[in-house]
C-alpha positions as CSV (number, residue, x, y, z in Angstrom):
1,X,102.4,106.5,103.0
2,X,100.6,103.7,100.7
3,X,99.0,100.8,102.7
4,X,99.1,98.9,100.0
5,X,103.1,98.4,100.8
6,X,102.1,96.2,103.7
7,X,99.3,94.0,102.1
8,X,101.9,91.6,100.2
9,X,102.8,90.4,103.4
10,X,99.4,90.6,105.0
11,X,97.4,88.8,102.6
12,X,99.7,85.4,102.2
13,X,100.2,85.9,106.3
14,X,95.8,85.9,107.0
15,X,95.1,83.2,104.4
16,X,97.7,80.6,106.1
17,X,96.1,81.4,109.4
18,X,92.4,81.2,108.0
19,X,93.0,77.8,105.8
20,X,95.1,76.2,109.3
21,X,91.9,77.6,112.0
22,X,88.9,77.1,109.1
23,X,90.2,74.8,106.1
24,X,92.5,72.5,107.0
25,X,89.9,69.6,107.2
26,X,88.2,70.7,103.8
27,X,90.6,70.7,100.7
28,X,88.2,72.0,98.4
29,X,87.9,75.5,100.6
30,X,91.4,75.4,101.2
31,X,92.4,74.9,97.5
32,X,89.7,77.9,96.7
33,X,90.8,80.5,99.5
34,X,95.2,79.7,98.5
35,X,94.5,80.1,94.7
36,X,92.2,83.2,95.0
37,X,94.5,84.2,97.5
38,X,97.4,84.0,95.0
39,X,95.4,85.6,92.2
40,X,94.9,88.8,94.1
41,X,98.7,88.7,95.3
42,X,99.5,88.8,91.9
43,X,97.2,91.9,91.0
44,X,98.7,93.4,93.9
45,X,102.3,92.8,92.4
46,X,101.3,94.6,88.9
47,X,100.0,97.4,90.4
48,X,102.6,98.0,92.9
49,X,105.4,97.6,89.8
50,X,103.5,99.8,87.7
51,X,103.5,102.7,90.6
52,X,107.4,102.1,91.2
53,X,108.0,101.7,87.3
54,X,108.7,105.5,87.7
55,X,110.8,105.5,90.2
56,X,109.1,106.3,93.3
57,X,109.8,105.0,96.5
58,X,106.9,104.2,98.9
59,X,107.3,103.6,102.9
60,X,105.0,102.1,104.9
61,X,105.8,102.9,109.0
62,X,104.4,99.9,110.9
63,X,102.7,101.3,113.9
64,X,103.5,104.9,112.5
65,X,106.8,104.9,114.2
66,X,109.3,106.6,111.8
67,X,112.6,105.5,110.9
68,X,115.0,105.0,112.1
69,X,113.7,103.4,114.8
70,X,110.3,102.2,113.6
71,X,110.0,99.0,111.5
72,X,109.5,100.1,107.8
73,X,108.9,98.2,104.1
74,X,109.8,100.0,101.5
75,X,109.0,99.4,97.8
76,X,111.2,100.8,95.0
77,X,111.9,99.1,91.3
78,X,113.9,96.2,93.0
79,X,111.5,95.2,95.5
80,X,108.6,95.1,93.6
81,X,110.3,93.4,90.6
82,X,110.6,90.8,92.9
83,X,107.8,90.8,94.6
84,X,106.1,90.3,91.2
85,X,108.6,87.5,90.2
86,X,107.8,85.6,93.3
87,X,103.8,86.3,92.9
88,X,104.3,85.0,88.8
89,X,106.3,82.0,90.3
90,X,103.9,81.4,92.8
91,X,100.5,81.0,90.8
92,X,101.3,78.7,88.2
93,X,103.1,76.3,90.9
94,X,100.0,76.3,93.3
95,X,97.9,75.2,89.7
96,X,100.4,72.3,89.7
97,X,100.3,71.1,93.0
98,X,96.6,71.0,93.3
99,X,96.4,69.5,89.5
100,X,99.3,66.7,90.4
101,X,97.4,66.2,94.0
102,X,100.8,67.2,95.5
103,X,98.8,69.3,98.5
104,X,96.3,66.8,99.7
105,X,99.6,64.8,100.8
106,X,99.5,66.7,103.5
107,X,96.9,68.7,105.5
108,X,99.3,71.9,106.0
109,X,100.5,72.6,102.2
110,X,98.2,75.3,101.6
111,X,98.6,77.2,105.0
112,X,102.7,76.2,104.6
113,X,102.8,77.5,101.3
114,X,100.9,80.5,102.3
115,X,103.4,81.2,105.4
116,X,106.3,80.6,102.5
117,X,105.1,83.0,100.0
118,X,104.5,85.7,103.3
119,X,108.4,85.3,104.4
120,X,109.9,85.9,100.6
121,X,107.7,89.0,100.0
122,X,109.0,90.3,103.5
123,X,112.6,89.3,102.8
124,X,111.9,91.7,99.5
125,X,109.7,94.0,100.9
126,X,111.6,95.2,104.1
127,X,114.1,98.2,105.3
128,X,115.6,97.1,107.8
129,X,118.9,94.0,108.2
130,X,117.1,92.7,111.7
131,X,113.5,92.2,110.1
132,X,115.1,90.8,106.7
133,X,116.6,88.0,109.6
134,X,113.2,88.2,110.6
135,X,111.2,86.9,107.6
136,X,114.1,84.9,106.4
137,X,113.2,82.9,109.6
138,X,109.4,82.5,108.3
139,X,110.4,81.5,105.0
140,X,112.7,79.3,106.4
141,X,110.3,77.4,109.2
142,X,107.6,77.1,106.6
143,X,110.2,75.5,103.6
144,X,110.8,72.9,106.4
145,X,107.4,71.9,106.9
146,X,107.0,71.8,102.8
147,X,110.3,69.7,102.5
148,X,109.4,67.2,104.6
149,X,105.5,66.9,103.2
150,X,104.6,63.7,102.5
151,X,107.3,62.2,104.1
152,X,109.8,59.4,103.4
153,X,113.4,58.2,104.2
154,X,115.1,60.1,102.4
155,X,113.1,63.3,102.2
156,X,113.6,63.3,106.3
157,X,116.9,63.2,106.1
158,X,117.5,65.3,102.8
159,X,115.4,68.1,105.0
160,X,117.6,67.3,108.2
161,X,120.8,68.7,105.5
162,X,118.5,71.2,104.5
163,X,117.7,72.5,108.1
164,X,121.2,72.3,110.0
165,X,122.5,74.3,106.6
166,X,120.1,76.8,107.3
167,X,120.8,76.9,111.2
168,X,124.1,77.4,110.2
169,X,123.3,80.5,107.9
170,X,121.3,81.5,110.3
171,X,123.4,81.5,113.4
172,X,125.9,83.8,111.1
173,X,123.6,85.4,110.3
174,X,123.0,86.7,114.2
175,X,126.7,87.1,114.4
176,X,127.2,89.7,111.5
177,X,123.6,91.5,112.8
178,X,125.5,91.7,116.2
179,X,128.7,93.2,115.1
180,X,126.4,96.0,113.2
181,X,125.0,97.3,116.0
182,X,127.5,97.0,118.0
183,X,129.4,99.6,115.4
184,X,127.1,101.5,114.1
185,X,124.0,101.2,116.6
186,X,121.1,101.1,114.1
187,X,119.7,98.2,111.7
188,X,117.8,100.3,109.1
189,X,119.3,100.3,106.2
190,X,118.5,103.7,105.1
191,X,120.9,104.7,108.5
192,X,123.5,101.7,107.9
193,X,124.1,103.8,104.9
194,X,124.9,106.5,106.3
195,X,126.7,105.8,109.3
196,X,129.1,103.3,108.2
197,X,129.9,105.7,105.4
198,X,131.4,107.8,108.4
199,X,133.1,105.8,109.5
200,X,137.1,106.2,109.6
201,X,139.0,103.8,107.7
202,X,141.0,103.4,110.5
203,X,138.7,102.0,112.8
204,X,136.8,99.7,110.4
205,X,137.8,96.3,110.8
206,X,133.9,95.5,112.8
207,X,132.4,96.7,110.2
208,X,134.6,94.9,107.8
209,X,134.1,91.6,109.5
210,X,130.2,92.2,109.5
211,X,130.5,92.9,105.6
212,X,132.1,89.4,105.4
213,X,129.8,87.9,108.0
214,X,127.2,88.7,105.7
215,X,127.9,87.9,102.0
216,X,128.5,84.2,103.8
217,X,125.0,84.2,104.6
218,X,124.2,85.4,101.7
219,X,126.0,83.0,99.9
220,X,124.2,79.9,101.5
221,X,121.1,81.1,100.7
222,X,122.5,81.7,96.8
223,X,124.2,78.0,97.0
224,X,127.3,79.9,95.7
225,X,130.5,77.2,96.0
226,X,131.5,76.1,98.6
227,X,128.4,76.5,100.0
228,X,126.1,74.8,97.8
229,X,125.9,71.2,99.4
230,X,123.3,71.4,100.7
231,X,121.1,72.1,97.4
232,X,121.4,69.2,95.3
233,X,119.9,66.8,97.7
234,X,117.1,69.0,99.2
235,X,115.9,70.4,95.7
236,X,115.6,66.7,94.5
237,X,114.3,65.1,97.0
238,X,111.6,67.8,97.7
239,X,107.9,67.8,96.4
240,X,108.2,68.9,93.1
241,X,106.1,71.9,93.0
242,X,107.7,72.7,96.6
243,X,111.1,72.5,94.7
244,X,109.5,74.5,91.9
245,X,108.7,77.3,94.6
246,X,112.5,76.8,96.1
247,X,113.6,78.0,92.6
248,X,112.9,81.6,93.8
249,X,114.9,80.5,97.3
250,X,118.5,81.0,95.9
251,X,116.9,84.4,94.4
252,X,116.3,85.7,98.1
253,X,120.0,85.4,98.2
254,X,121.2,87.0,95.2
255,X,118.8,90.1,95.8
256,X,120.0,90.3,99.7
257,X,123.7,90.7,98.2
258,X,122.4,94.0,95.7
259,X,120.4,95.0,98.3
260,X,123.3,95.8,100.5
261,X,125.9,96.0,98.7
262,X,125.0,98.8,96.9
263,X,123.0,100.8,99.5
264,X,125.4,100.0,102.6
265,X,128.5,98.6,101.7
266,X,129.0,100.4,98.0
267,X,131.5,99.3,95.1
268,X,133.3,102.5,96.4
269,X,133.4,102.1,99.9
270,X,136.8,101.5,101.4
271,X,135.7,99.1,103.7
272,X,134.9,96.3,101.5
273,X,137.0,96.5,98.6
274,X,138.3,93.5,97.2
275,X,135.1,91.8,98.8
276,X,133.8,90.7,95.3
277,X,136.7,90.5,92.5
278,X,138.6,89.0,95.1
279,X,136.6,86.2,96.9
280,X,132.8,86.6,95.0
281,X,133.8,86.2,91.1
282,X,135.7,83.3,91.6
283,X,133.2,81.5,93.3
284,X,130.4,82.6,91.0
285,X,132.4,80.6,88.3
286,X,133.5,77.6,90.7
287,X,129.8,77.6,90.8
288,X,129.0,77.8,87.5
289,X,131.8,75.0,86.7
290,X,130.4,72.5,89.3
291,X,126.8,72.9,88.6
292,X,127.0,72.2,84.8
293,X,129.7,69.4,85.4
294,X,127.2,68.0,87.6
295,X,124.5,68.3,85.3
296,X,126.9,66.0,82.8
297,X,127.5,63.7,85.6
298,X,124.2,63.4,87.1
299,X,122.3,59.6,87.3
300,X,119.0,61.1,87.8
301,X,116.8,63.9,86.1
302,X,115.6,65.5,89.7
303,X,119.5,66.1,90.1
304,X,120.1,67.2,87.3
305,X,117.6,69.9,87.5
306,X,119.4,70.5,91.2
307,X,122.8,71.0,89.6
308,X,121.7,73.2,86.9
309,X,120.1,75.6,89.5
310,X,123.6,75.8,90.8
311,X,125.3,76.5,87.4
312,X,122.6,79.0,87.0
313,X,123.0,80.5,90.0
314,X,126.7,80.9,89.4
315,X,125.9,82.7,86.2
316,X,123.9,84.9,88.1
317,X,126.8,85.6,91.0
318,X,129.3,86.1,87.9
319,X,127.3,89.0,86.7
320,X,126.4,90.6,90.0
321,X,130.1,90.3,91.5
322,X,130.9,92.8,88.4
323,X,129.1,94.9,90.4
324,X,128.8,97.6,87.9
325,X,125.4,98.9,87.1
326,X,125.6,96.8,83.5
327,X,126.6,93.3,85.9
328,X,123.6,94.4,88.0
329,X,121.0,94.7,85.3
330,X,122.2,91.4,83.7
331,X,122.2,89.6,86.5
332,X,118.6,90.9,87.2
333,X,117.6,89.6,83.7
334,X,119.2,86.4,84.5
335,X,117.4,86.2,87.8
336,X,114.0,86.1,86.5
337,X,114.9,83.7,83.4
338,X,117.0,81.3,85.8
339,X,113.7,81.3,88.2
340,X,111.5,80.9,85.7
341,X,113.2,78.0,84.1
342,X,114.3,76.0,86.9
343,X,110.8,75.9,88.0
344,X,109.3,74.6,85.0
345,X,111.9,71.8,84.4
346,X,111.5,70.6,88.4
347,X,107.5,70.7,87.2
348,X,109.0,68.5,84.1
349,X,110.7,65.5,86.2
350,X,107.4,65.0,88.5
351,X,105.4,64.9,85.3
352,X,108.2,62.6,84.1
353,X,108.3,60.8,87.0
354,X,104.4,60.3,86.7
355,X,104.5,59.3,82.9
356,X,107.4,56.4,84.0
357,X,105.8,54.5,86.4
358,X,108.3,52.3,87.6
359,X,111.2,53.9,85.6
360,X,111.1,57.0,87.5
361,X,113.8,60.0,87.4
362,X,117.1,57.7,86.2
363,X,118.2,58.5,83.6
364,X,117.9,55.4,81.5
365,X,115.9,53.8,78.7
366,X,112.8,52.5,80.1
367,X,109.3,52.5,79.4
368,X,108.2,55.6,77.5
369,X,106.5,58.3,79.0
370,X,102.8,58.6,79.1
371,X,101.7,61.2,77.2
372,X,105.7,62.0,75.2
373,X,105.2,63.6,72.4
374,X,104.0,67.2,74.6
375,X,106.0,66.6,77.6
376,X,109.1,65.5,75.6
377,X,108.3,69.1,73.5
378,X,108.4,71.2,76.8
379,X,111.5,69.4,78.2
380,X,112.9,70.5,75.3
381,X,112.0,74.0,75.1
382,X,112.5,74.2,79.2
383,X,116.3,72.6,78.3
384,X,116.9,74.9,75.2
385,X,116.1,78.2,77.9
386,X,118.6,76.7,80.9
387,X,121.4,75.9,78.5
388,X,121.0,79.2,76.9
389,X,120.4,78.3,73.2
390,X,119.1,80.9,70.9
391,X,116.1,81.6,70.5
392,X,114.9,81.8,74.4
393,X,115.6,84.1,77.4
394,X,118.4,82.2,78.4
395,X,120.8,83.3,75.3
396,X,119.7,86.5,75.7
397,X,120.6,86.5,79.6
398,X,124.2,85.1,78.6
399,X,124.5,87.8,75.7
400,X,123.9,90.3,78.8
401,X,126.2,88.8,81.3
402,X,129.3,88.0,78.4
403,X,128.7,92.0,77.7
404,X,129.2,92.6,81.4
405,X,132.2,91.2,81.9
406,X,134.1,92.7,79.0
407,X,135.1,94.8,81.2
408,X,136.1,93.3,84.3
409,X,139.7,91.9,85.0
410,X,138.6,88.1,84.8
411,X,136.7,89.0,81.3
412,X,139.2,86.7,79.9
413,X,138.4,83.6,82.3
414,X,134.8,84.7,82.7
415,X,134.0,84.5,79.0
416,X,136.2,80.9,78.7
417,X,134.0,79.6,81.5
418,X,130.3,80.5,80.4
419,X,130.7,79.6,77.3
420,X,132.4,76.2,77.9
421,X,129.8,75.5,80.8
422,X,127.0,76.2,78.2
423,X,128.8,73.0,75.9
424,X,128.5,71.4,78.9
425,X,125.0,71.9,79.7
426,X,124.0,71.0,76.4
427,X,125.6,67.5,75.8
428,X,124.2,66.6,79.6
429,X,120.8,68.1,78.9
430,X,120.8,66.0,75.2
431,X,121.8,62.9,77.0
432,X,118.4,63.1,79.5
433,X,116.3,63.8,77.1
434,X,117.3,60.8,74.6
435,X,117.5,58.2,77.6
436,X,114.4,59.6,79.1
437,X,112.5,60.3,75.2
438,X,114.3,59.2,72.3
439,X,115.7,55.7,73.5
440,X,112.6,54.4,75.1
441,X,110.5,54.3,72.0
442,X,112.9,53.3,70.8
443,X,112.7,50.1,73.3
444,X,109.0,50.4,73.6
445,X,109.0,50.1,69.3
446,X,111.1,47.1,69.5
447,X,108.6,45.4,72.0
448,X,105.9,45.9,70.1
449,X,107.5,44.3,67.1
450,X,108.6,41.2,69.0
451,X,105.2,40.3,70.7
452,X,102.7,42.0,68.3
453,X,101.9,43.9,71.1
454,X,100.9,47.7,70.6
455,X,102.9,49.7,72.3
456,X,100.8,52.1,74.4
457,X,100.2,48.3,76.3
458,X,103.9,49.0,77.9
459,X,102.6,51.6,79.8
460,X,99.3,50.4,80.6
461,X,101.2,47.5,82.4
462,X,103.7,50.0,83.9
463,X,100.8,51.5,85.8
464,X,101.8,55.1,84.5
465,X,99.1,57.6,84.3
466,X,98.9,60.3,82.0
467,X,99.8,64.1,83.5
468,X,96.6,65.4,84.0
469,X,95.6,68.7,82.4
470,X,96.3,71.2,85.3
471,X,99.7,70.1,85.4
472,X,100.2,71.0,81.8
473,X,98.5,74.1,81.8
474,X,100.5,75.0,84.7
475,X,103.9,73.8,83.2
476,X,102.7,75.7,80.0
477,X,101.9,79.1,81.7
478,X,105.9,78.8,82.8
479,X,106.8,78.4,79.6
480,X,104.8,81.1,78.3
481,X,106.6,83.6,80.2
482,X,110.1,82.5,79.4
483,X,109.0,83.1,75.6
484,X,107.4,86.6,76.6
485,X,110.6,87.4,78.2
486,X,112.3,86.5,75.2
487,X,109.5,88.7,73.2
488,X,109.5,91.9,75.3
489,X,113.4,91.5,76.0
490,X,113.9,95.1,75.0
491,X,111.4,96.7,77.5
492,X,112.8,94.1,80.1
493,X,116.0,95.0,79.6
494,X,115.0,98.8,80.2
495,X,113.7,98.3,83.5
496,X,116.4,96.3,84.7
497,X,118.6,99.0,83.8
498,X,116.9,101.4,85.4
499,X,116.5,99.3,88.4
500,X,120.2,99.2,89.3
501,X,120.5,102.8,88.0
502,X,118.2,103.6,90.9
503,X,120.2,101.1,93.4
504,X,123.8,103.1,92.5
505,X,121.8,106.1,93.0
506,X,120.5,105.4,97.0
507,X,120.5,109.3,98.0
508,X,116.8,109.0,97.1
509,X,116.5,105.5,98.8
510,X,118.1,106.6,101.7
511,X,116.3,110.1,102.1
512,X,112.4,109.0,101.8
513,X,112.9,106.4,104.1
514,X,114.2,108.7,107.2
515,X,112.4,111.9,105.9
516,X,108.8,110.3,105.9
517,X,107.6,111.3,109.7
518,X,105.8,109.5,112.1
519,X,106.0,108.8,115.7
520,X,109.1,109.7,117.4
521,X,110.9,109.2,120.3
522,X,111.3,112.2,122.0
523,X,113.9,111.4,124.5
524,X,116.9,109.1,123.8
525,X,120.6,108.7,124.2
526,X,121.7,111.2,127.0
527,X,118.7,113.3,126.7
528,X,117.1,110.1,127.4
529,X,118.6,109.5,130.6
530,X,118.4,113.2,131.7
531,X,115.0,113.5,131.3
532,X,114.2,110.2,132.8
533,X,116.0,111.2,135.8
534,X,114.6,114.3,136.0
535,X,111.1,112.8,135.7
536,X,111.7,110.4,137.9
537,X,113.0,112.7,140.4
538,X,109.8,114.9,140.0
539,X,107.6,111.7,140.6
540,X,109.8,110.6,143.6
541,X,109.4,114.5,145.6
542,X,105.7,114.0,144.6
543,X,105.6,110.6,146.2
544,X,106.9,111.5,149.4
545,X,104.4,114.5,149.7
C-alpha cells in the first residue's frame, strides 16, 4: 500500500487550511505557499502516472480498514491520467490569476482554489460511489465561493443558476446512492461490481433505476443537453482563470460515466442496455449541435467560449456513448485536448477583455486590442485547436472519434453531425476574431488617418492596459501543451488505449482493491448480532454478580 495515493488529496487539502489560518492577510505568502504547492502536486502527478503507466493498481486503505467496508483511493491509468490533467490545468491557471491580479480580488482565492483542486483529485482518486458524492460536494462548495469572487450583479445571480443546478445534481445524486444500497448493500465499487452482476434480471428494476439516477447526474456535471443550461451563463460570467479551472469541471463528469459504466454497470450487462445508444448518443450530438450553433449565434466572446465547451463536450459524450474500448480511448484523447483548449481561450477573452477597455467581450469593432498582434496570434492558434483544424490536437481528436463511430449504428448521423458542427465552429470562430482583431485596426487605421493622430493614442485614451507578462506566459504554457499533444500524439494515443483496455478488463481493478487486507470487521450481519448478544449476555450475568 503506497502513501503516496493519498497525498494528492492531502497536499491541496493542508495548503487551503494553512493560507486561510496563516496567509490570508499576506498575499505574497499566500501566492508563494499555492504555487509551490501546485508545483509539487504536479511532480506528484508524473510520478504517480509513470508508476501506473504499467498497469499497476495501487490502494491506499484510509485508517487501514480494508474494503469493502474501509474507505479506499485507488490509482490505476485512468485516475492518474486525470489527476495529472487536472495538476497540468491547474499550474498554468494559478500563473494567470496571480499575473492578471485575479486572486487579490478576494482574500479566499488561494485557500478556495486549493479546496477546489483537493475535491477533483478526490472525485478521480476515490473507490467508492458514497465518497465520490463526498468530494464532489468539496469541489462543489469551493467552485461557489470562486464564482462569486469579486462579486457583482450578475456574477451573484449567474452563481445562484450555478448553485440550485448543482443542488439539483446533487439531491439525485443522494437518490440513486440510496437505491444502491438499498439493492446491493455496499458503495465500493470494486463490490458494486460484483454484486449487481448477480443480480437476476428479473428482479433488477432498483438497480436499473439507480443506473439511470446516475448517468443524470452525471450528465449535469458533463452539461450534456438538456442539461447544459446552466453552463453558458456561469462559465462567462465567472473569473476568468476560475472559468479556466471549470474547464476540467464537465471532465469530472465524463470520467464519472467510464468510471462506472465499465467497472459496475458494463456495455454487457443486462441491466442497462440501451442506456447509451438509446438515450446518451443522441444527446451527445444534440449537444454538440447546440453548442456550435451557439458559438455562431453568440454576441459576446466569454459566451462563445461557454458554448463551445458544450460542443466540445458533446464531442466528447458522442465518443464515449460508443462505449467500445476505441470510443473510450478517443474520447480520452478528446478529454484532455477539449480541457486544454477551453482553458486557454477563457484565458484569451479576460486578456481580450483587458486589451479593450471599454469595448470589452462583444463581439464588435471597437478599439483594438492592446498588445494584438500576440494575443490575436494565440486566439488563433487556441481557435484553430477547438474547431479542430489540422494541424493541432483538435483534428486529431476528431480523426479519433470519426474512426469510432464507424462502427456504431448512428455512424451515418454521427459523422454528418461532427463534421457539419466543425463548419460551424469555424465561420463563428472567424467572425470573433475579425470583429475583435481584423475590423478594429481596421477602424483604429481609419482614425488615425482622419485626425493625424497615431493610432496606439486610441487605446491610450481607452484606458486599456497591456496583458502583463505572466498572463502570456501562462496562456503560452497552455498552448504549448496542445502542440505537444499534437507532437507526441502517437505515444498519447498508446496510453489512452491501454487506459480503456485496462477499464474493459476490471477483474484486476476489482480484485486488488478487496484482496489488499487491513482491518476487518470480525462480526457482521447475523454473526454480528449473535455474537453481540452473546457478549452482551456474558457482560449482563457478570453484572449481576
Amino acid at each position: 500500500m503506497s502513501h503516496w495515493t493519498v497525498v494528492p488529496v492531502l497536499l491541496p487539502g493542508m495548503l487551503a487550511a494553512i493560507i486561510v489560518l496563516a496567509a490570508r492577510h499576506q498575499p505574497s505568502l499566500a501566492r508563494i505557499l499555492s504555487v509551490a504547492g501546485t508545483i509539487g502536486l504536479l511532480a506528484l502527478t508524473i510520478a504517480l502516472f509513470w508508476r501506473a503507466s504499467d498497469g499497476s493498481i495501487d490502494v491506499y486503505l484510509l485508517g487501514d480498514w480494508a474494503a469493502p467496508f474501509g474507505i479506499v483511493l485507488v490509482t490505476d491509468r485512468l485516475s492518474t491520467l486525470m489527476t495529472l490533467l487536472t495538476a497540468a490545468l491547474a499550474l498554468p491557471v494559478l500563473l494567470y490569476a496571480i499575473g492578471s491580479g485575479w486572486d487579490l480580488r478576494g482574500k479566499h482565492f488561494h485557500a478556495l482554489f486549493q479546496f477546489q483542486v483537493m475535491g477533483i483529485m478526490g472525485a478521480f482518486l476515490t473507490g467508492d460511489v458514497f465518497n465520490l458524492f463526498v468530494f464532489f460536494e468539496i469541489l462543489l462548495i469551493a467552485s461557489y465561493g470562486l464564482m462569486i469572487h469579486a462579486g457583482g450583479g450578475p456574477r451573484l445571480r449567474a452563481g445562484t443558476q450555478y448553485v440550485l443546478y448543482n443542488l439539483l445534481g446533487s439531491t439525485l445524486f443522494l437518490f440513486a446512492l440510496g437505491t444502491l444500497y438499498a439493492e446491493t448493500g455496499t458503495l465500493n465499487m470494486a463490490d458494486l461490481a460484483q454484486r449487481v452482476a448477480a443480480i437476476d434480471a428479473g428482479s433488477s428494476a432498483g438497480i436499473r433505476v439507480a443506473a439511470v439516477l446516475l448517468l443524470l447526474v452525471f450528465a449535469v456535471k458533463a452539461a450534456v443537453l438538456p442539461l447544459h443550461f446552466w453552463l453558458p451563463a456561469s462559465y462567462s460570467e465567472a473569473p476568468a482563470p476560475v472559468a479556466a479551472l471549470f474547464a476540467i469541471m464537465t471532465k469530472v463528469g465524463a470520467y464519472c460515466i467510464i468510471r462506472i459504466y465499465t467497472l459496475i454497470f458494463p456495455p454487457d450487462l443486462a441491466v442497462t442496455q440501451g442506456l447509451f445508444d438509446t438515450w446518451l448518443l443522441p444527446a451527445a450530438l444534440l449537444s454538440l449541435a447546440v453548442g456550435m450553433i451557439g458559438v455562431l449565434g453568440a454576441g459576446r466572446i466569454d459566451r462563445l467560449v461557454a458554448f463551445a465547451a458544450i460542443g466540445s463536450m458533446g464531442m466528447l459524450m458522442t465518443a464515449l456513448a460508443i462505449f467500445t474500448p476505441q470510443g473510450i480511448a478517443a474520447a480520452l484523447y478528446y478529454a484532455m485536448h477539449s480541457t486544454l483548449a477551453t482553458a486557454v481561450l477563457f484565458l484569451l477573452v479576460d486578456a481580450v477583455q483587458v486589451g479593450r477597455g471599454r469595448a470589452g467581450t462583444d463581439l464588435q469593432a471597437g478599439s483594438p486590442v492592446s498588445g494584438g498582434p500576440l494575443t490575436a496570434g494565440m486566439f488563433f492558434l487556441a481557435a484553430i485547436a477547438m474547431c479542430g483544424l489540422p494541424p493541432l490536437s483538435g483534428f486529431i481528436g476528431k480523426l479519433l472519434v470519426l474512426d469510432a463511430a464507424r462502427g456504431s449504428d448512428l455512424a451515418v448521423i454521427s459523422w454528418a453531425v461532427i463534421l457539419l458542427t466543425s463548419l460551424v465552429a469555424i465561420v463563428g470562430f472567424a467572425r470573433a476574431g475579425s470583429q475583435v482583431f481584423w475590423k478594429s485596426h481596421q477602424i483604429a487605421a481609419k482614425q488615425a488617418d482622419a485626425f493625424e493622430t497615431e493610432a496606439d493614442e486610441a487605446n491610450i485614451s481607452d484606458g486599456a492596459p497591456n496583458p502583463g507578462p505572466l498572463m502570456a506566459v501562462s496562456i503560452g504554457m497552455l498552448l504549448a501543451m496542445i502542440v505537444a499533444l499534437t507532437i507526441f500524439a502517437g505515444p498519447v494515443t498508446t496510453t489512452v488505449e491501454r487506459t480503456a483496455a485496462q477499464l474493459f478488463d476490471g477483474e484486476d481493478y476489482i480484485a486488488t482493491i478487496l484482496g489488499t487486507e487491513g482491518k476487518v470487521i470480525e462480526y457482521h450481519g447475523d454473526d454480528y448480532g449473535d455474537a453481540d448478544a452473546a457478549t452482551g449476555g456474558a457482560d449482563q450475568e457478570e453484572a449481576a454478580e
